[in-house]
TIDO-843797 format. One record per residue: x, y, z of N, C-alpha, C, O in turn; residue in one letter. Coordinates in nm, 3 decimals, padded with zeros to 5 digits, m for minus. Layout:
REM residues N
+---------+---------+---------+---------+---------+---------+---------+---------+---------+---------+---------+---------+------+
!    n_c1 !    n_c2 !    n_c3 !   ca_c1 !   ca_c2 !   ca_c3 !    c_c1 !    c_c2 !    c_c3 !    o_c1 !    o_c2 !    o_c3 ! rest !
+---------+---------+---------+---------+---------+---------+---------+---------+---------+---------+---------+---------+------+
!       X !       Y !       Z !       X !       Y !       Z !       X !       Y !       Z !       X !       Y !       Z !    A !
...
+---------+---------+---------+---------+---------+---------+---------+---------+---------+---------+---------+---------+------+
REM end
This chain:
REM residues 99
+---------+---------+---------+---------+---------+---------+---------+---------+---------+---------+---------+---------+------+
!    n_c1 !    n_c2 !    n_c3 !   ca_c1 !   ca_c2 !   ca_c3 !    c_c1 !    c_c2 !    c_c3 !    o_c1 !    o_c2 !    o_c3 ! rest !
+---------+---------+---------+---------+---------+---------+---------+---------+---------+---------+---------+---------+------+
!  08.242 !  19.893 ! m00.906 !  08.302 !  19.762 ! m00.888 !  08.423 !  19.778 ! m00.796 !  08.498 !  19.868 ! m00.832 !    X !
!  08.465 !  19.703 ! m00.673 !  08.533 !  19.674 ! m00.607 !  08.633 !  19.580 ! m00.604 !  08.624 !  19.482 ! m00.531 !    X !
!  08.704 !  19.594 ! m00.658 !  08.827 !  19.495 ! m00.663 !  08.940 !  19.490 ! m00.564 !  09.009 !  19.590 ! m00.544 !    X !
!  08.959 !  19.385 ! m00.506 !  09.057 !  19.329 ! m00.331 !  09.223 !  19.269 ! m00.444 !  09.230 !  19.199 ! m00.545 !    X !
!  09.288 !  19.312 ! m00.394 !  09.421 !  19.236 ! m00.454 !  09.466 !  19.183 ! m00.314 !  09.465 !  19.240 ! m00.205 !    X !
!  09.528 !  18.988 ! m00.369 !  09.616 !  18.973 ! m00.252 !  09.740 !  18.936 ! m00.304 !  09.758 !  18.931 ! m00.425 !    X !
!  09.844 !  18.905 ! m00.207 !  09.970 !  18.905 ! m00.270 !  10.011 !  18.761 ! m00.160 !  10.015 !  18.745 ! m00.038 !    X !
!  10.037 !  18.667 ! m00.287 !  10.103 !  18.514 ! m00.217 !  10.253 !  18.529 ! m00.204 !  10.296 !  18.599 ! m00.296 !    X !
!  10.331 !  18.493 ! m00.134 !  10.473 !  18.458 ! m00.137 !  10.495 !  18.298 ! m00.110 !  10.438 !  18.206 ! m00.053 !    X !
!  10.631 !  18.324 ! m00.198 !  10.630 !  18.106 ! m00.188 !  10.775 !  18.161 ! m00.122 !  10.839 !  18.265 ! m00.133 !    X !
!  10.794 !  18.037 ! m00.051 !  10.934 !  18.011 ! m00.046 !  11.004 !  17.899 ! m00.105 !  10.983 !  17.788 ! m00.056 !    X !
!  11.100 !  17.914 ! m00.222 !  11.099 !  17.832 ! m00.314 !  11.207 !  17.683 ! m00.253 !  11.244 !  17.579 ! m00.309 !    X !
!  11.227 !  17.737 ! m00.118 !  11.307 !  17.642 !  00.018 !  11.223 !  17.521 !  00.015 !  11.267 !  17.408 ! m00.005 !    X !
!  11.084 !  17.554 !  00.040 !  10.969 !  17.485 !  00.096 !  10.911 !  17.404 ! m00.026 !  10.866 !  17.461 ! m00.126 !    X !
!  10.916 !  17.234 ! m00.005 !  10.880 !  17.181 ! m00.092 !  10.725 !  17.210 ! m00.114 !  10.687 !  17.205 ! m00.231 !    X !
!  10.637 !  17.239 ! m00.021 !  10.525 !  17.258 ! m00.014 !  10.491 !  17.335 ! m00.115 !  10.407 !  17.291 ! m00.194 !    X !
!  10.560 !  17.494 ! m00.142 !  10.532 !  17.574 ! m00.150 !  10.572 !  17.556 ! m00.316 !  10.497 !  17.588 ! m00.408 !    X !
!  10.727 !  17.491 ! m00.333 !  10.751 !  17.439 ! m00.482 !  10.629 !  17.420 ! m00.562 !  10.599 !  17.483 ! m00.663 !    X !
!  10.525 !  17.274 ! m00.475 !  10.441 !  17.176 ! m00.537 !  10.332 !  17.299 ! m00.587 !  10.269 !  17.274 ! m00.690 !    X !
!  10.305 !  17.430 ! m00.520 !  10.217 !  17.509 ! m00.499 !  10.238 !  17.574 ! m00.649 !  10.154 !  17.604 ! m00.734 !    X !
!  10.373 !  17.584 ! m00.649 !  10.406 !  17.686 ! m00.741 !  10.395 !  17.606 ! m00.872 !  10.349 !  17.648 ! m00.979 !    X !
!  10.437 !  17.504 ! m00.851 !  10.421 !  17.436 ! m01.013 !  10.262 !  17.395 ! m01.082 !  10.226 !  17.389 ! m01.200 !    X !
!  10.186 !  17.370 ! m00.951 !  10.023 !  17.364 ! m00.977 !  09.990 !  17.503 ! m01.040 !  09.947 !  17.505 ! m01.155 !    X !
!  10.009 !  17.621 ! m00.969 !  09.969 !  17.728 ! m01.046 !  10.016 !  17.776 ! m01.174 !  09.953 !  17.860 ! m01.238 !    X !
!  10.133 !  17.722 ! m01.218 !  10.230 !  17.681 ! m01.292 !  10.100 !  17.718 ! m01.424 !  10.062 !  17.810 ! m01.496 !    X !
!  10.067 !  17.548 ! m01.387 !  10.064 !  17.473 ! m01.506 !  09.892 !  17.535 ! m01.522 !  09.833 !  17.485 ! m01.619 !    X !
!  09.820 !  17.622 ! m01.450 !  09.663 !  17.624 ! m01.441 !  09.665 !  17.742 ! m01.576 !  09.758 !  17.808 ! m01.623 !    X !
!  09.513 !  17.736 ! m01.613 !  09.523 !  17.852 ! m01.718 !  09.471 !  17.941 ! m01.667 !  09.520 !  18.049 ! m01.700 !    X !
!  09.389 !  17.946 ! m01.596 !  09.339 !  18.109 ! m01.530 !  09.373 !  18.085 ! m01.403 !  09.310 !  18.020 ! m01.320 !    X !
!  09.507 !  18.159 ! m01.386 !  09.532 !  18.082 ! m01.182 !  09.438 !  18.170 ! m01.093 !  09.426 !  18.141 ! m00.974 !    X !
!  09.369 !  18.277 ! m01.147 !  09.285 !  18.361 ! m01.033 !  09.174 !  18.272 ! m01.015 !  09.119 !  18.262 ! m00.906 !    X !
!  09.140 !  18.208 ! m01.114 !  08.968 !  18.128 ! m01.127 !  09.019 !  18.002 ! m01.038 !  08.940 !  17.940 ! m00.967 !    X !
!  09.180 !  17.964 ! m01.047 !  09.174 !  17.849 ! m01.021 !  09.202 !  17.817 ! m00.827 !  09.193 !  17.712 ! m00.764 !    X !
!  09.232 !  17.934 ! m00.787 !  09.284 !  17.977 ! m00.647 !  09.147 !  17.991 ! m00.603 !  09.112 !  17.931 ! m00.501 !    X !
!  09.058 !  18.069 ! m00.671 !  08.916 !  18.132 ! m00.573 !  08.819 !  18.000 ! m00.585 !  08.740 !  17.979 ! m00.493 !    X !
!  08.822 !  17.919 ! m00.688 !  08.752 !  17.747 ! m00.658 !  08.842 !  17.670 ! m00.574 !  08.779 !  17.589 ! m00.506 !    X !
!  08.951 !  17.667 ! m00.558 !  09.029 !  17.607 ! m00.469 !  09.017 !  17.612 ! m00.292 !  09.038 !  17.534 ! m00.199 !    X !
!  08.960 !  17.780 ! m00.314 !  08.967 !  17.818 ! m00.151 !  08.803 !  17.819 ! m00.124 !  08.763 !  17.854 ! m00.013 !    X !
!  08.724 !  17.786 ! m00.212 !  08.547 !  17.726 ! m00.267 !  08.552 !  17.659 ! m00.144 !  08.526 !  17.679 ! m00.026 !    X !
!  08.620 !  17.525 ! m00.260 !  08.603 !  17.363 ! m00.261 !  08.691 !  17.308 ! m00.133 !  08.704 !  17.189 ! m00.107 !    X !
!  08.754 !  17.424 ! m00.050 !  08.846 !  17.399 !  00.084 !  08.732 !  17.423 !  00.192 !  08.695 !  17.344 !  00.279 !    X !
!  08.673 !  17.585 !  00.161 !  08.573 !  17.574 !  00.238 !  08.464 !  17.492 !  00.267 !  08.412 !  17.477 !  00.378 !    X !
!  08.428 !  17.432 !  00.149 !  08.271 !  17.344 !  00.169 !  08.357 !  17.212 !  00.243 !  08.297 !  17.179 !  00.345 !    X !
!  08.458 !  17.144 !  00.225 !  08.540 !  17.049 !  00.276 !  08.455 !  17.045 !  00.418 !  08.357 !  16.985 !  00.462 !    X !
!  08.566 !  17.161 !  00.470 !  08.569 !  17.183 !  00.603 !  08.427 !  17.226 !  00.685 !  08.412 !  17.196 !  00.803 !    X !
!  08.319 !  17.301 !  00.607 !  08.227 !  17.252 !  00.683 !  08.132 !  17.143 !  00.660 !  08.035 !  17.137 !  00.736 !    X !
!  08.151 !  17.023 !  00.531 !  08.137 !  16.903 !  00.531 !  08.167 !  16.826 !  00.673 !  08.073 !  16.775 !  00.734 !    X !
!  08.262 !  16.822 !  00.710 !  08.382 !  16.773 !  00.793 !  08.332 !  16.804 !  00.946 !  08.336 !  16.724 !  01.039 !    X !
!  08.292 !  16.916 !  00.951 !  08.226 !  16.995 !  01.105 !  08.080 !  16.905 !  01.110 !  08.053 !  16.827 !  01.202 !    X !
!  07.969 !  16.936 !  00.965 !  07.855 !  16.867 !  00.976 !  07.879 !  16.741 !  01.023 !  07.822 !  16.709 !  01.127 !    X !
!  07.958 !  16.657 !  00.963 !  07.988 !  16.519 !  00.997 !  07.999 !  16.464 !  01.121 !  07.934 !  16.366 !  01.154 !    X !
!  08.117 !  16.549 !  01.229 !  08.126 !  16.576 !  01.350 !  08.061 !  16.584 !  01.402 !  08.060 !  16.507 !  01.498 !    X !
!  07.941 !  16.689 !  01.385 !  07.819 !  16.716 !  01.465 !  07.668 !  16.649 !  01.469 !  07.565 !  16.670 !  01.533 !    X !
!  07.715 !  16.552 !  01.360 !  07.643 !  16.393 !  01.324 !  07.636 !  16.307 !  01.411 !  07.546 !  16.261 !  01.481 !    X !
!  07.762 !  16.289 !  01.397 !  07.856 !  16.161 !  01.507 !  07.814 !  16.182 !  01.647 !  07.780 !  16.087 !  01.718 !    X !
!  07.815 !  16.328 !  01.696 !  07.851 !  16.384 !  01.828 !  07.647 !  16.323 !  01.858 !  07.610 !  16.227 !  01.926 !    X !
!  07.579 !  16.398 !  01.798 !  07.424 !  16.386 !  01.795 !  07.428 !  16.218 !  01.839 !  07.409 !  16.164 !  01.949 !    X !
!  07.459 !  16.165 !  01.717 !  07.451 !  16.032 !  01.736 !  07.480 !  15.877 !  01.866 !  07.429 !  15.769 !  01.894 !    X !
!  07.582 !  15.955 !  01.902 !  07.636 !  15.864 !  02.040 !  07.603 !  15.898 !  02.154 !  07.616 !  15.834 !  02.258 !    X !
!  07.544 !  16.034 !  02.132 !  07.495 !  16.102 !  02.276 !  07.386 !  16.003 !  02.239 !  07.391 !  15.900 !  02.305 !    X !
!  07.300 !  16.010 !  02.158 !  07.149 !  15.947 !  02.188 !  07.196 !  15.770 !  02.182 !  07.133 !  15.685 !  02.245 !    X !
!  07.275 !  15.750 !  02.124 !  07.343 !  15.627 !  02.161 !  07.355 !  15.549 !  02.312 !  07.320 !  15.439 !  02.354 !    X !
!  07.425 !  15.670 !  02.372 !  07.482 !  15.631 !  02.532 !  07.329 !  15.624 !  02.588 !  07.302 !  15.518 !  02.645 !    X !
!  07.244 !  15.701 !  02.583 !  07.101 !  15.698 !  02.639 !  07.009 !  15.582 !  02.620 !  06.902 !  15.566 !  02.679 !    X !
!  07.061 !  15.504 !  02.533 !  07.005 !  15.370 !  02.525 !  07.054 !  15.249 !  02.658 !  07.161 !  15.231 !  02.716 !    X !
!  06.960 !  15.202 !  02.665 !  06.973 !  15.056 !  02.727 !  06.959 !  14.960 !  02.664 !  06.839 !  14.948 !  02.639 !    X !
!  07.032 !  14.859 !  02.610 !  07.068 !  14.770 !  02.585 !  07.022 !  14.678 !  02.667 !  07.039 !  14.679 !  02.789 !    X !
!  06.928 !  14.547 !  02.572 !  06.878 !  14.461 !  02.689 !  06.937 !  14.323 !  02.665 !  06.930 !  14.267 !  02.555 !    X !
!  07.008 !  14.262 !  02.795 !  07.080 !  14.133 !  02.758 !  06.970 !  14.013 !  02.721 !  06.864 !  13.987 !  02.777 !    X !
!  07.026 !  13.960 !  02.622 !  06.971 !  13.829 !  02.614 !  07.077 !  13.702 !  02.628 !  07.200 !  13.712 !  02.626 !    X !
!  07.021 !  13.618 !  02.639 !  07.090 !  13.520 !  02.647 !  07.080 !  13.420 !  02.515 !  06.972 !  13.367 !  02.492 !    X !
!  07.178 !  13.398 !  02.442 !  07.162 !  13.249 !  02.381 !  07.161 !  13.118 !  02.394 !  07.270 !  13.062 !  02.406 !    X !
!  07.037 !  13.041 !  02.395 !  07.099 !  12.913 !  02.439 !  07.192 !  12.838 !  02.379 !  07.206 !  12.844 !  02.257 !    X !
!  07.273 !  12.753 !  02.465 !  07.396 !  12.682 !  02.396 !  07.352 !  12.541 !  02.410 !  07.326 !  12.474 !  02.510 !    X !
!  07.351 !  12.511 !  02.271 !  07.346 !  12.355 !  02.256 !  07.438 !  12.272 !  02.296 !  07.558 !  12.296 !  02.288 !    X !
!  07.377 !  12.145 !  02.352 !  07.504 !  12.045 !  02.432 !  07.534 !  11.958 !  02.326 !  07.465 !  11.910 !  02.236 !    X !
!  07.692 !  11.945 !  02.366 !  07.771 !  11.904 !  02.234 !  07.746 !  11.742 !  02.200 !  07.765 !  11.691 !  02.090 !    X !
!  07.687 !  11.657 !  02.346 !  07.658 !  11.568 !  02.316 !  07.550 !  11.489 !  02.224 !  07.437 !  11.497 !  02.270 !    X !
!  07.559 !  11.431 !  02.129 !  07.438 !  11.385 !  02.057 !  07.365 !  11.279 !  02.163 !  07.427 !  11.180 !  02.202 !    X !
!  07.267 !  11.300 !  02.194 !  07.141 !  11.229 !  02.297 !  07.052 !  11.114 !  02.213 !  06.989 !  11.028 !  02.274 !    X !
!  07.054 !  11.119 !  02.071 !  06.941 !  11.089 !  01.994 !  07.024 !  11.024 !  01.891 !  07.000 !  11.080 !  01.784 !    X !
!  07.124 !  10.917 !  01.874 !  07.189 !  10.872 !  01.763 !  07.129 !  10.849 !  01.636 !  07.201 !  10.851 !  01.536 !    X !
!  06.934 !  10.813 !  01.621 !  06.898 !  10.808 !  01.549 !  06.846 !  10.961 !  01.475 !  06.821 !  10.963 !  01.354 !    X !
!  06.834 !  11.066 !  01.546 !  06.870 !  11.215 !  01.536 !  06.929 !  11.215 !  01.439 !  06.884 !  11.238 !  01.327 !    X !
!  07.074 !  11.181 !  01.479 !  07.211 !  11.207 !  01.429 !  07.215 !  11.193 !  01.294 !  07.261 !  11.274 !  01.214 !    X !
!  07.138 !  11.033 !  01.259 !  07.209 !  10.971 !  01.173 !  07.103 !  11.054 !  01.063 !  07.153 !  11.075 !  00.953 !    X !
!  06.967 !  11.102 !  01.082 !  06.876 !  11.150 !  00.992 !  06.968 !  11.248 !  00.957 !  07.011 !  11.248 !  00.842 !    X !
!  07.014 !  11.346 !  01.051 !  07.015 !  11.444 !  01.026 !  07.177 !  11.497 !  00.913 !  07.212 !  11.600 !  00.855 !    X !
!  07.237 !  11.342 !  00.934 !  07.387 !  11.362 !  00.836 !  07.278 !  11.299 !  00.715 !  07.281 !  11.359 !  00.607 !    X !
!  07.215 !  11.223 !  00.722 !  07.155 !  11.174 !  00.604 !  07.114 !  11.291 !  00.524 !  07.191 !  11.328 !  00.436 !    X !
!  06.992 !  11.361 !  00.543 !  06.956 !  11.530 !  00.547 !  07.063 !  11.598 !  00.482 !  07.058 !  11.653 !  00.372 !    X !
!  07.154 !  11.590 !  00.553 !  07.335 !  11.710 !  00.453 !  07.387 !  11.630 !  00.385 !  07.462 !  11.677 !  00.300 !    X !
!  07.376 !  11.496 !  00.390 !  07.459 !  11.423 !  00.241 !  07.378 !  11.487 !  00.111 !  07.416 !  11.560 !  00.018 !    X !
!  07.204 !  11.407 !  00.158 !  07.133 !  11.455 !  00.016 !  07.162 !  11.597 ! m00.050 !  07.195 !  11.616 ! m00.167 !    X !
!  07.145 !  11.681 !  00.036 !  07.212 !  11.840 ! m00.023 !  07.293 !  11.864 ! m00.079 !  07.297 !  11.928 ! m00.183 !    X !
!  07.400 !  11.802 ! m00.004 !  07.523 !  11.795 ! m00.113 !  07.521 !  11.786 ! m00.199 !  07.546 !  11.868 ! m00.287 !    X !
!  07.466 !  11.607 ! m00.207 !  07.433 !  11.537 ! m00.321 !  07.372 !  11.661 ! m00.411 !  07.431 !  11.670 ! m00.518 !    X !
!  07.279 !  11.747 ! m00.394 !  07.187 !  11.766 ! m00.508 !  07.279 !  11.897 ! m00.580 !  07.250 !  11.961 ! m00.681 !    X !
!  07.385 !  11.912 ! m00.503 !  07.453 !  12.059 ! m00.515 !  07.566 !  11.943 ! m00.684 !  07.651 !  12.000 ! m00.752 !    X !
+---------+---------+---------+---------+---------+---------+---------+---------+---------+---------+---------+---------+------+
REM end
């Protein structure tokens, strides 16, 4: 069996390093709790890269698209058909009404 020792230094100056110290503080096995810590940092970070290299995939095949314009037609604001009109408020009263 092979066993690695490392050796942390805080500087107790450094609030960072305070917050560091009081987390390990308070942990009950700080070796178990440092080697899941530097786990759950690693999978982060290549979460974080996959993601990137998602995105990156994604807009490249993105930009390679053409986009085709359409047009919407725009209705003219004038009413042409007053008897139209009047069905058609008749039509949204009843709705109301039934609401």
């Amino acid at each position: 069996m092979s066993i690695k020792f490392f050796k942390i230094r805080f500087n107790t100056d450094n609030p960072k390093d305070r917050t560091v110290m009081n987390i390990l503080k308070k942990a009950d096995k700080q070796n178990a709790f440092i080697k899941n810590a530097i786990i759950v940092y690693e999978e982060k970070q290549q979460n974080e890269q996959l993601i990137d290299n998602i995105l990156t995939a994604v807009r490249s095949e993105l930009s390679n698209i053409q986009l085709m314009q359409t047009s919407v037609p725009v209705l003219n604001d004038e009413i042409t058909d007053e008897n139209t009109a009047a069905t058609s408020a008749d039509i949204a009263d009843a709705f109301l009404d039934s609401l």
